[in-house]
C-alpha positions in Angstrom: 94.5 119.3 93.0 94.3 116.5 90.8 94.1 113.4 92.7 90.8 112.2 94.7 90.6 112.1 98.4 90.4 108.2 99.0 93.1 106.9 97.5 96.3 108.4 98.6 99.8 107.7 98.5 102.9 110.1 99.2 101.1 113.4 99.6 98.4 112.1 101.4 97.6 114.8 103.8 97.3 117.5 101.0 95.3 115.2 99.1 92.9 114.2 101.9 92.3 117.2 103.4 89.0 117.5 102.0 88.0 114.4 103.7 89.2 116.8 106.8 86.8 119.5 105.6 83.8 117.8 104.3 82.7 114.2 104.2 79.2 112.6 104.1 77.3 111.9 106.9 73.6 112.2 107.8 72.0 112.8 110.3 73.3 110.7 113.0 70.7 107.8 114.4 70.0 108.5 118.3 69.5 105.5 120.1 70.8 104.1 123.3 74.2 102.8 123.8 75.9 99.8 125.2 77.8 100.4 128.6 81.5 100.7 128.3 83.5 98.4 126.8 86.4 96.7 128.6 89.7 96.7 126.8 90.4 93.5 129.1 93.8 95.3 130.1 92.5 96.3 133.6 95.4 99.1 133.7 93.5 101.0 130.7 90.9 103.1 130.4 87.6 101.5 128.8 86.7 102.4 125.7 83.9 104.5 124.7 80.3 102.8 124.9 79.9 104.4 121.0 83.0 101.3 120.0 81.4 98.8 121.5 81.0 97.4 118.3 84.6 98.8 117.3 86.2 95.6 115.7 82.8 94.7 113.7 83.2 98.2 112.5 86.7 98.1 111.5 86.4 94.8 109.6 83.4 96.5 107.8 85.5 99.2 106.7 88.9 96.6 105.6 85.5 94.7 103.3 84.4 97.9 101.9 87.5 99.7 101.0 89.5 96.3 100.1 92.3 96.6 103.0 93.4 93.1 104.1 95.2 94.7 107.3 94.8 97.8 109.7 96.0 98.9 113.0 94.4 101.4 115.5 95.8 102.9 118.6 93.8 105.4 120.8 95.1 107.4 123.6 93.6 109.5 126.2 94.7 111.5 129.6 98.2 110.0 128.8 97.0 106.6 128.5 96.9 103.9 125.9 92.8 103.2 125.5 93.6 100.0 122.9 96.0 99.2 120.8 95.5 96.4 118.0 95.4 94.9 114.5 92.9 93.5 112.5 92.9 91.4 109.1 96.1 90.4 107.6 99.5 91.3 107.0 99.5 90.2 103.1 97.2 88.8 101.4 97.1 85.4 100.6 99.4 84.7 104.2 98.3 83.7 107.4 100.3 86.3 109.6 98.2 88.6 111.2 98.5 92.5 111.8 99.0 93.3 115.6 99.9 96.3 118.2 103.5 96.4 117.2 103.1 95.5 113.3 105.5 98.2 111.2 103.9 100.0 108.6 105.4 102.7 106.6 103.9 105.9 107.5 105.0 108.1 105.1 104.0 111.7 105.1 103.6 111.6 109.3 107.1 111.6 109.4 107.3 115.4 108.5 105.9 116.0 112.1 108.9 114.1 113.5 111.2 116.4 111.2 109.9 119.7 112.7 110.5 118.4 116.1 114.1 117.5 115.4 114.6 121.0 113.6 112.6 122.8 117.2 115.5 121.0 119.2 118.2 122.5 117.5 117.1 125.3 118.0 116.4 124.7 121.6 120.1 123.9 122.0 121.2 127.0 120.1 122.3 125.0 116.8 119.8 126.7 114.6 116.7 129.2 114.7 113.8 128.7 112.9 113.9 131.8 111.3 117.4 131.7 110.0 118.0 132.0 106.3 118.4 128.0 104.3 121.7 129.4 102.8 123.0 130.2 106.4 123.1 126.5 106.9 123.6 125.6 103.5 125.5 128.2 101.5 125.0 126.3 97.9 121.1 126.1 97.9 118.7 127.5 95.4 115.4 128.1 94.2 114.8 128.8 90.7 113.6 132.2 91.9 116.5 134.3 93.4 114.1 136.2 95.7 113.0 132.9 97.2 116.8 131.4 97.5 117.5 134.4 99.7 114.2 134.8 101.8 113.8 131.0 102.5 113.8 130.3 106.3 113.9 127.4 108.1 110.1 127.8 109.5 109.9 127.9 105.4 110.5 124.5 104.9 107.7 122.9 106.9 104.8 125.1 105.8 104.0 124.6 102.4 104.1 127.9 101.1 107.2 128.1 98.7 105.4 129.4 95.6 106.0 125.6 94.2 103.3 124.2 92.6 101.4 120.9 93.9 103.9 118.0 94.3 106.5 120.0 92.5 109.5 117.6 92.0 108.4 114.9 93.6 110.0 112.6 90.3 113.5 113.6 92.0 112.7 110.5 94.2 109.0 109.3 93.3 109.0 106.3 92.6 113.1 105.5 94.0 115.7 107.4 91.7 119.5 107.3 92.0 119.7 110.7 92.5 121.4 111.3 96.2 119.3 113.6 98.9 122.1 116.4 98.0 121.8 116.1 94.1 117.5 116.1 94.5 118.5 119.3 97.0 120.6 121.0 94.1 117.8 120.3 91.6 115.2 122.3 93.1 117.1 125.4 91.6 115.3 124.2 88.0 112.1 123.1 89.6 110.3 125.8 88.3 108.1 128.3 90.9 104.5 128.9 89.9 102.8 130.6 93.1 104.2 133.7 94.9 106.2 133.1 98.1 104.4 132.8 101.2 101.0 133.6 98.7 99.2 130.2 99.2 99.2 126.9 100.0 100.6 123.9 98.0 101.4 120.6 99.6 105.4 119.4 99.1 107.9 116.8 99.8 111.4 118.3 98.0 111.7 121.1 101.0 111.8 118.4 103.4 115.0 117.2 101.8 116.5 120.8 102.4 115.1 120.3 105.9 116.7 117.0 106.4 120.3 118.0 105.1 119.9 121.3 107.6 119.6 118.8 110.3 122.0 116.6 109.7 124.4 119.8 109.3 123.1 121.5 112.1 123.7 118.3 114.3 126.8 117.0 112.5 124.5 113.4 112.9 122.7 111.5 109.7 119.0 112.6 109.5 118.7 108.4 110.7 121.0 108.7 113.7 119.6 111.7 115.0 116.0 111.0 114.9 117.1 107.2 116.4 119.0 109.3 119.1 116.6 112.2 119.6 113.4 111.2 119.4 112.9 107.3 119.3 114.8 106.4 121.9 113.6 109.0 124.4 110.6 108.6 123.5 110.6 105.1 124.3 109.8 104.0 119.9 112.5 101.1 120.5 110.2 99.5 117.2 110.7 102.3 114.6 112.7 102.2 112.2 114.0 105.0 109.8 113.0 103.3 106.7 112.6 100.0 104.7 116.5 99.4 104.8 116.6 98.8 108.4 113.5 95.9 108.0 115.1 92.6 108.8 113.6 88.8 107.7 110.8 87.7 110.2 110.1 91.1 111.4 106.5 92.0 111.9 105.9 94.5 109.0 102.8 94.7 107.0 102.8 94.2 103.2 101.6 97.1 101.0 99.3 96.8 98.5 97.7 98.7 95.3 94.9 97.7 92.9 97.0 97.7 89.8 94.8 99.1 87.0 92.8 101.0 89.6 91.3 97.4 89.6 93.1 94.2 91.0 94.1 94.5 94.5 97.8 92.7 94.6 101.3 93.2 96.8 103.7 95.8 96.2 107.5 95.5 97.0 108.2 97.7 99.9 110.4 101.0 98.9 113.1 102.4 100.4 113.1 106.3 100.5 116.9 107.6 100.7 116.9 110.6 99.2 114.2 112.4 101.1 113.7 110.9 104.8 112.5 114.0 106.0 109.7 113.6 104.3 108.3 110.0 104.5 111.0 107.4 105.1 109.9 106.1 108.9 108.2 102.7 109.4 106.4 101.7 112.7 103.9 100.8 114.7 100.6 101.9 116.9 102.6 100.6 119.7 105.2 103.1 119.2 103.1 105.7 117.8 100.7 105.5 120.6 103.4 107.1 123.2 104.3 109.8 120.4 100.5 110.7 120.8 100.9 110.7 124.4 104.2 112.9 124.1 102.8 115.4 121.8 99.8 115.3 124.0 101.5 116.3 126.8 103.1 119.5 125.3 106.2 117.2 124.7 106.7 116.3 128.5 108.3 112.3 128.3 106.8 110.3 131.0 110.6 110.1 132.4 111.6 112.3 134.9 115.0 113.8 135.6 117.6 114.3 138.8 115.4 117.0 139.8 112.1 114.7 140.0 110.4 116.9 137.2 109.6 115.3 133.9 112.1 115.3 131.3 110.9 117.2 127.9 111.6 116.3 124.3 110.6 119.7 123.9 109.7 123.0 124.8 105.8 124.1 124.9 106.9 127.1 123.2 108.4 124.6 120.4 104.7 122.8 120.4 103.0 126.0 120.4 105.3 127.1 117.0 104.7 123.6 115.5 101.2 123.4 115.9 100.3 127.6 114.9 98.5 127.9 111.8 101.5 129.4 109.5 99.8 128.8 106.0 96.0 129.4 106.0 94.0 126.2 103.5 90.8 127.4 101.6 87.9 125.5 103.0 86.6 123.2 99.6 83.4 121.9 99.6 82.4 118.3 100.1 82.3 116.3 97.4 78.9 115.1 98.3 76.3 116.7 100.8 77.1 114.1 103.4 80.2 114.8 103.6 79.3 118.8 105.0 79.2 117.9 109.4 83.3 117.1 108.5 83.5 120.9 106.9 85.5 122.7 109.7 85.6 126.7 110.9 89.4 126.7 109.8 91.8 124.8 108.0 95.6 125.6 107.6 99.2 123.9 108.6 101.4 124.6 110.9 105.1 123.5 110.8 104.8 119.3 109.6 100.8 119.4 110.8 97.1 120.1 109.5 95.0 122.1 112.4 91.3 122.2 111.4 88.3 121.6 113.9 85.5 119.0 114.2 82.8 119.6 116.9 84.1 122.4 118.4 87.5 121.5 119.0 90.7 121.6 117.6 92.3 118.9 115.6 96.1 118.3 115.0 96.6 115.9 112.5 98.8 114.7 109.4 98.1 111.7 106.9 100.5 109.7 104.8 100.5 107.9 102.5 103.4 105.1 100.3 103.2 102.5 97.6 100.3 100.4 99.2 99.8 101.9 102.9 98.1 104.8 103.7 98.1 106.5 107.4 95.9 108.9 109.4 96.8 110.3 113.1 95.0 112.6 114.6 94.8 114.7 118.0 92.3 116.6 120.3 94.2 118.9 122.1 91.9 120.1 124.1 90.6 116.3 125.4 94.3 114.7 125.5 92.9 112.3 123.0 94.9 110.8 119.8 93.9 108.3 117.4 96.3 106.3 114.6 95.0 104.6 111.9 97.7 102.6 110.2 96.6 100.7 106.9 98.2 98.5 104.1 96.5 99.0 101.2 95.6 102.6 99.5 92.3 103.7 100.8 91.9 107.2 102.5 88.6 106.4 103.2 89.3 103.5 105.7 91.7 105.2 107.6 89.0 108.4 107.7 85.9 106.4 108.5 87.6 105.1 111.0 89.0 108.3 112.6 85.5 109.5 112.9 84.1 107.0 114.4 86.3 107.2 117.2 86.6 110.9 117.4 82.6 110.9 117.5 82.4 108.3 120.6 84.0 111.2 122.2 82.9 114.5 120.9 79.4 113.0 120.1 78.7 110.0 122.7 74.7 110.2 121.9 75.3 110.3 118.3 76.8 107.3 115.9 77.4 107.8 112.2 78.5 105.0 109.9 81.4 106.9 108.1 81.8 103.9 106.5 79.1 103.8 104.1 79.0 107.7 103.7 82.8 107.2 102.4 81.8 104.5 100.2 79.0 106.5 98.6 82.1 109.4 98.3 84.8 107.1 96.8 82.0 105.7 94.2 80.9 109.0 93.1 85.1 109.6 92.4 85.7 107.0 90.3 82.7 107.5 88.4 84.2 111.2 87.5 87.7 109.4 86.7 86.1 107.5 83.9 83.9 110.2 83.1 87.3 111.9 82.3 88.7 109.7 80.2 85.6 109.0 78.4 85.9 112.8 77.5 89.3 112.0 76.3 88.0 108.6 74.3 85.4 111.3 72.9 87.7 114.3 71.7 90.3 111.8 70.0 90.9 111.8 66.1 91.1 107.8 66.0 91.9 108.2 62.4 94.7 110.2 62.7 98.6 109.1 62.7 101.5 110.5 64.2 103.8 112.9 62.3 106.8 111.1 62.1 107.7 107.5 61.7 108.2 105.9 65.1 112.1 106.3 64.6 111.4 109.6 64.3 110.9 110.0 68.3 113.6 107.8 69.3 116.1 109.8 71.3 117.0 111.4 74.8 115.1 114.3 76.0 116.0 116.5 78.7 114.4 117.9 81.8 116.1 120.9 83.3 115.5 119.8 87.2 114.9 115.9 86.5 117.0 115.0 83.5 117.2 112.3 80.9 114.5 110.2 79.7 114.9 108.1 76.8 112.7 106.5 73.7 113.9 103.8 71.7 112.5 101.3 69.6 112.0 97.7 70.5 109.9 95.2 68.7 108.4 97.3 66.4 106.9 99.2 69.7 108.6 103.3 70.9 109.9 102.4 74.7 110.1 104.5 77.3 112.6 105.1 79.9 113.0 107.5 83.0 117.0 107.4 83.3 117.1 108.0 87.3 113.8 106.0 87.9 114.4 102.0 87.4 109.8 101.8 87.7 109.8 104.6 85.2 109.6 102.4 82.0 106.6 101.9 79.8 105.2 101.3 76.2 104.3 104.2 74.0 101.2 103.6 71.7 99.8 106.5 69.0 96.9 108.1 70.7 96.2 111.1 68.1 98.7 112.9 65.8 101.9 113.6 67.5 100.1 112.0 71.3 100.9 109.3 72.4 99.9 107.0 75.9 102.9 105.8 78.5 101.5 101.8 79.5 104.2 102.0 82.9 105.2 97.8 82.9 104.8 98.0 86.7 100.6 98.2 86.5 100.6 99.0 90.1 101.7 102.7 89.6 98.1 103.5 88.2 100.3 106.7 86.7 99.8 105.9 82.7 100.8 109.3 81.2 100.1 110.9 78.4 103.5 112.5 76.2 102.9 115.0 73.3 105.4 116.0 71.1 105.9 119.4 69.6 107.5 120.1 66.2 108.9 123.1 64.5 108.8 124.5 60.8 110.4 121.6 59.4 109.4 118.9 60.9 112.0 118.6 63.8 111.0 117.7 67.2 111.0 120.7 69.7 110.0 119.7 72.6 107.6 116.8 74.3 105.5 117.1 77.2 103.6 114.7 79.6 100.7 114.9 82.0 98.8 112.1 84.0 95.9 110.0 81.8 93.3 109.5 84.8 92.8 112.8 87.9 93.0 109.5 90.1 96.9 109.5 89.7 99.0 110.4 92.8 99.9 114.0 92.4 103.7 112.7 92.7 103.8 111.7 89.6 103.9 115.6 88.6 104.9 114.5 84.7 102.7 118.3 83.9 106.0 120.3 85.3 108.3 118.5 82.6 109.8 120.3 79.7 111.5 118.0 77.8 114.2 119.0 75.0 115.8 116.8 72.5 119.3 116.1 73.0 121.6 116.3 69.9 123.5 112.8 70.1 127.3 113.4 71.4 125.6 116.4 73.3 127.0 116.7 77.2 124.1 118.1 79.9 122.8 117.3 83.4 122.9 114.0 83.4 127.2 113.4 82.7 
């Protein structure tokens, strides 16, 4: 993979897994513990004596990892432990995050799109193992084998034979393409693994998965998720995404260092054209009784005519959604501290990671969008659930965090400070980022010039699956423009011979590219292709699976 564990954005939980499987700690301290800590709600639970110090902690983490605002919610034997906020909203504002501040939370929304799908097939309007073109008779993979073999099940595990973030730039940053025309797409997106073979982490099938629901419900993916699942649930705070934000509602502010270096806002984004796979904002409030529901083997605390609880869905349906269907190697920690986090097992189930720590099972999924990054986790086997909701990039927050808490009560004699083992972890990261570009810095011909004069680039190239992009000449300078993607526009400078550097205007992206233009015989430009500048860039930005053609001017294609 090719982005680091501790800064995350859209693909979170693939990136951050090995901060499931391995993460510094030593050996942790013995020494005696406070009693309990009251939650001064006298109808919950107190907390662990291990969090006694739990809001001293969780400010040391926000300091560390530069997060002005977080939000933690922890659940146990169907009841809400604590629920609060800590730090700030936005920086440079006085509003502080609470219980029922709205975050986007990304990537956990996938678990919410597998329950919808188990539903429908609870009420007979699907089964998971029916074939994608049974539901949708016009999809396609760029592999024929794969178009006809796809099931349902298919699109929540990961295991499509598409490579890492494979067409994510349909909709990464916000395009103009609909969810249909990113859908119709993936028949270019070209496949690089064998079908069912492995594990690579995707967002593009959930788009399939949302326009199966919505056809299989004859609902929008945002009505029946409202309907379905929010509103029996009791999630009267969530929202499908950024669109449905009003003025003066409580909703953190993301934010991203832009250069990898200056921490600053980031305008929120609204996800349209793939819900399925990120779009939900909301709260530890509201996340707190999703905990509890999933918890409960998806028994709602309601109960019906017949006095038994009502279900949002079957335990069969939890059973399928949390099975291991696509087995995850086990890496190694990326430093020695890291290894008491390396679990027995690792794979994903439909829309969730399973893994252990201490003995038991863990069910979990992270997320991760422009400037907030999200962690919730459950112990089965202890009815315990933990959220960690954060507004500024930093995996290793939202995990230091999760440990702690999952240690009060898997480890109550033992107490780690995750924080500083991540620190030590996210340190020894970007040292090997600039390492890599050093290398780079090292192996470049400084003396040597491009090819052609910079006219000679100006043009539209085309992508079979994402389309047009366009050079042109402005001031002297080659510009460069992503035709579906308004953040997608940046400065081309000479790097060596016919390389050049992408400078994105929007700083925030930290997604600079590199674009390398290939000629033939005579001097003509063949083809041009890009891959990221630093291995800290979010996988998303998965420039590497580009082939981009000239386009003879007058010349009709994919984007008319």
């Amino acid at each position: 993979m090719t982005r680091p564990v501790f800064s995350t954005r859209l693909a979170a939980a693939c990136a951050l897994l090995f901060a499931a499987t391995g993460v510094l700690a030593q050996a942790p301290a013995q020494r005696p513990l406070p009693p309990p800590v009251s939650t001064g709600d006298t109808a919950r639970p107190m907390l662990p004596a291990q969090l006694a110090d739990f809001g001293a902690y969780v400010d040391s983490a926000r300091k560390t990892f530069d997060v002005p605002g977080i939000a933690v919610a922890i659940v146990k034997d169907g009841r809400v432990v604590m629920e609060q906020g800590f730090g700030l909203r936005e920086l440079g504002k006085a509003d502080k995050v609470d219980a029922r501040t709205l975050f986007a939370i990304a990537s956990n929304t996938k678990a919410f799109t597998a329950a919808a799908l188990q539903q429908l097939a609870e009420q007979g309007k699907l089964n998971m193992d029916d074939r994608v073109v049974d539901h949708l008779p016009w999809f396609r993979m760029s592999d024929a084998y794969v178009t006809h073999e796809m099931r349902i099940r298919d699109l929540l595990a990961h295991r499509s034979g598409l490579s890492l973030g494979a067409g994510d730039l349909l909709y990464w940053p916000p395009t103009s393409y609909t969810t249909k025309e990113v859908v119709e797409r993936l028949a270019k997106v070209p496949i690089k693994n064998g079908f069912r073979s492995g594990y690579a982490y995707d967002n593009i099938l959930f788009a399939v998965a949302t326009l199966v629901i919505e056809q299989a419900s004859g609902q929008s993916y945002a009505d029946y998720v409202r309907e379905h699942i929010f509103k029996p649930v009791g999630m009267d705070e969530s929202l499908i995404d950024k669109t449905y934000l009003k003025p003066g509602m409580d909703v953190a502010t993301g934010h991203a260092k832009a250069d990898f270096k200056d921490l600053k806002p980031v305008p929120p984004m609204a996800w349209l054209n793939d819900p399925g796979a990120g779009g939900i904002y909301s709260s530890v409030h509201d996340l707190a009784k999703w905990m509890n529901v999933q918890l409960a083997g998806g028994a709602l605390p309601t109960t019906g005519a017949n006095g038994k609880p009502q279900r949002l869905f079957s335990e069969q349906s939890q059973h399928e959604m949390w099975s291991v269907l696509t087995p995850i190697k086990v890496g190694k920690p990326p430093i020695p501290e890291l290894a008491p986090l390396t679990p027995q097992f690792s794979g994903y189930g439909e829309s969730w990671f399973l893994s252990d720590y201490q003995g038991k099972k863990l069910v979990w999924h992270t997320g991760g969008w422009p400037g907030m990054v999200s962690r919730l986790t459950l112990v089965p086997q202890l009815k315990l659930g933990v959220v960690v909701l954060t507004n500024a990039e930093s995996g290793a927050a939202f995990n230091a965090i999760t440990y702690r808490v999952l240690d009060a009560y898997l480890t109550p004699d033992k107490q780690t400070d995750w924080v500083a083992v991540y620190d030590k972890a996210v340190k020894k990261a970007q040292a090997k980022a600039d390492d890599s570009f050093a290398k780079h810095e090292a192996a470049r011909a400084k003396a040597s010039k491009p090819s052609l004069p910079l006219a000679g680039y100006v043009g539209t190239y085309r992508d079979p699956w994402y389309g047009d992009i366009a050079i042109s000449q402005e001031g002297g300078k080659l510009r460069l423009r992503f035709s579906h993607t308004p953040q997608l526009v940046g400065t081309m400078s000479p790097w060596q011979h016919d390389s050049f550097t992408v400078r994105w205007d929007d700083r925030t992206l930290n997604a600079d590219a590199f674009i390398t233009f290939a000629l033939d015989q005579d001097g003509h430009i063949r083809e041009a292709r890009m891959e990221p500048i630093s291995p800290m860039t979010d996988f998303s930005f998965d420039f590497q699976d580009l082939r981009l053609a000239p386009v003879e001017k007058g010349a009709k294609g994919s984007d008319d």
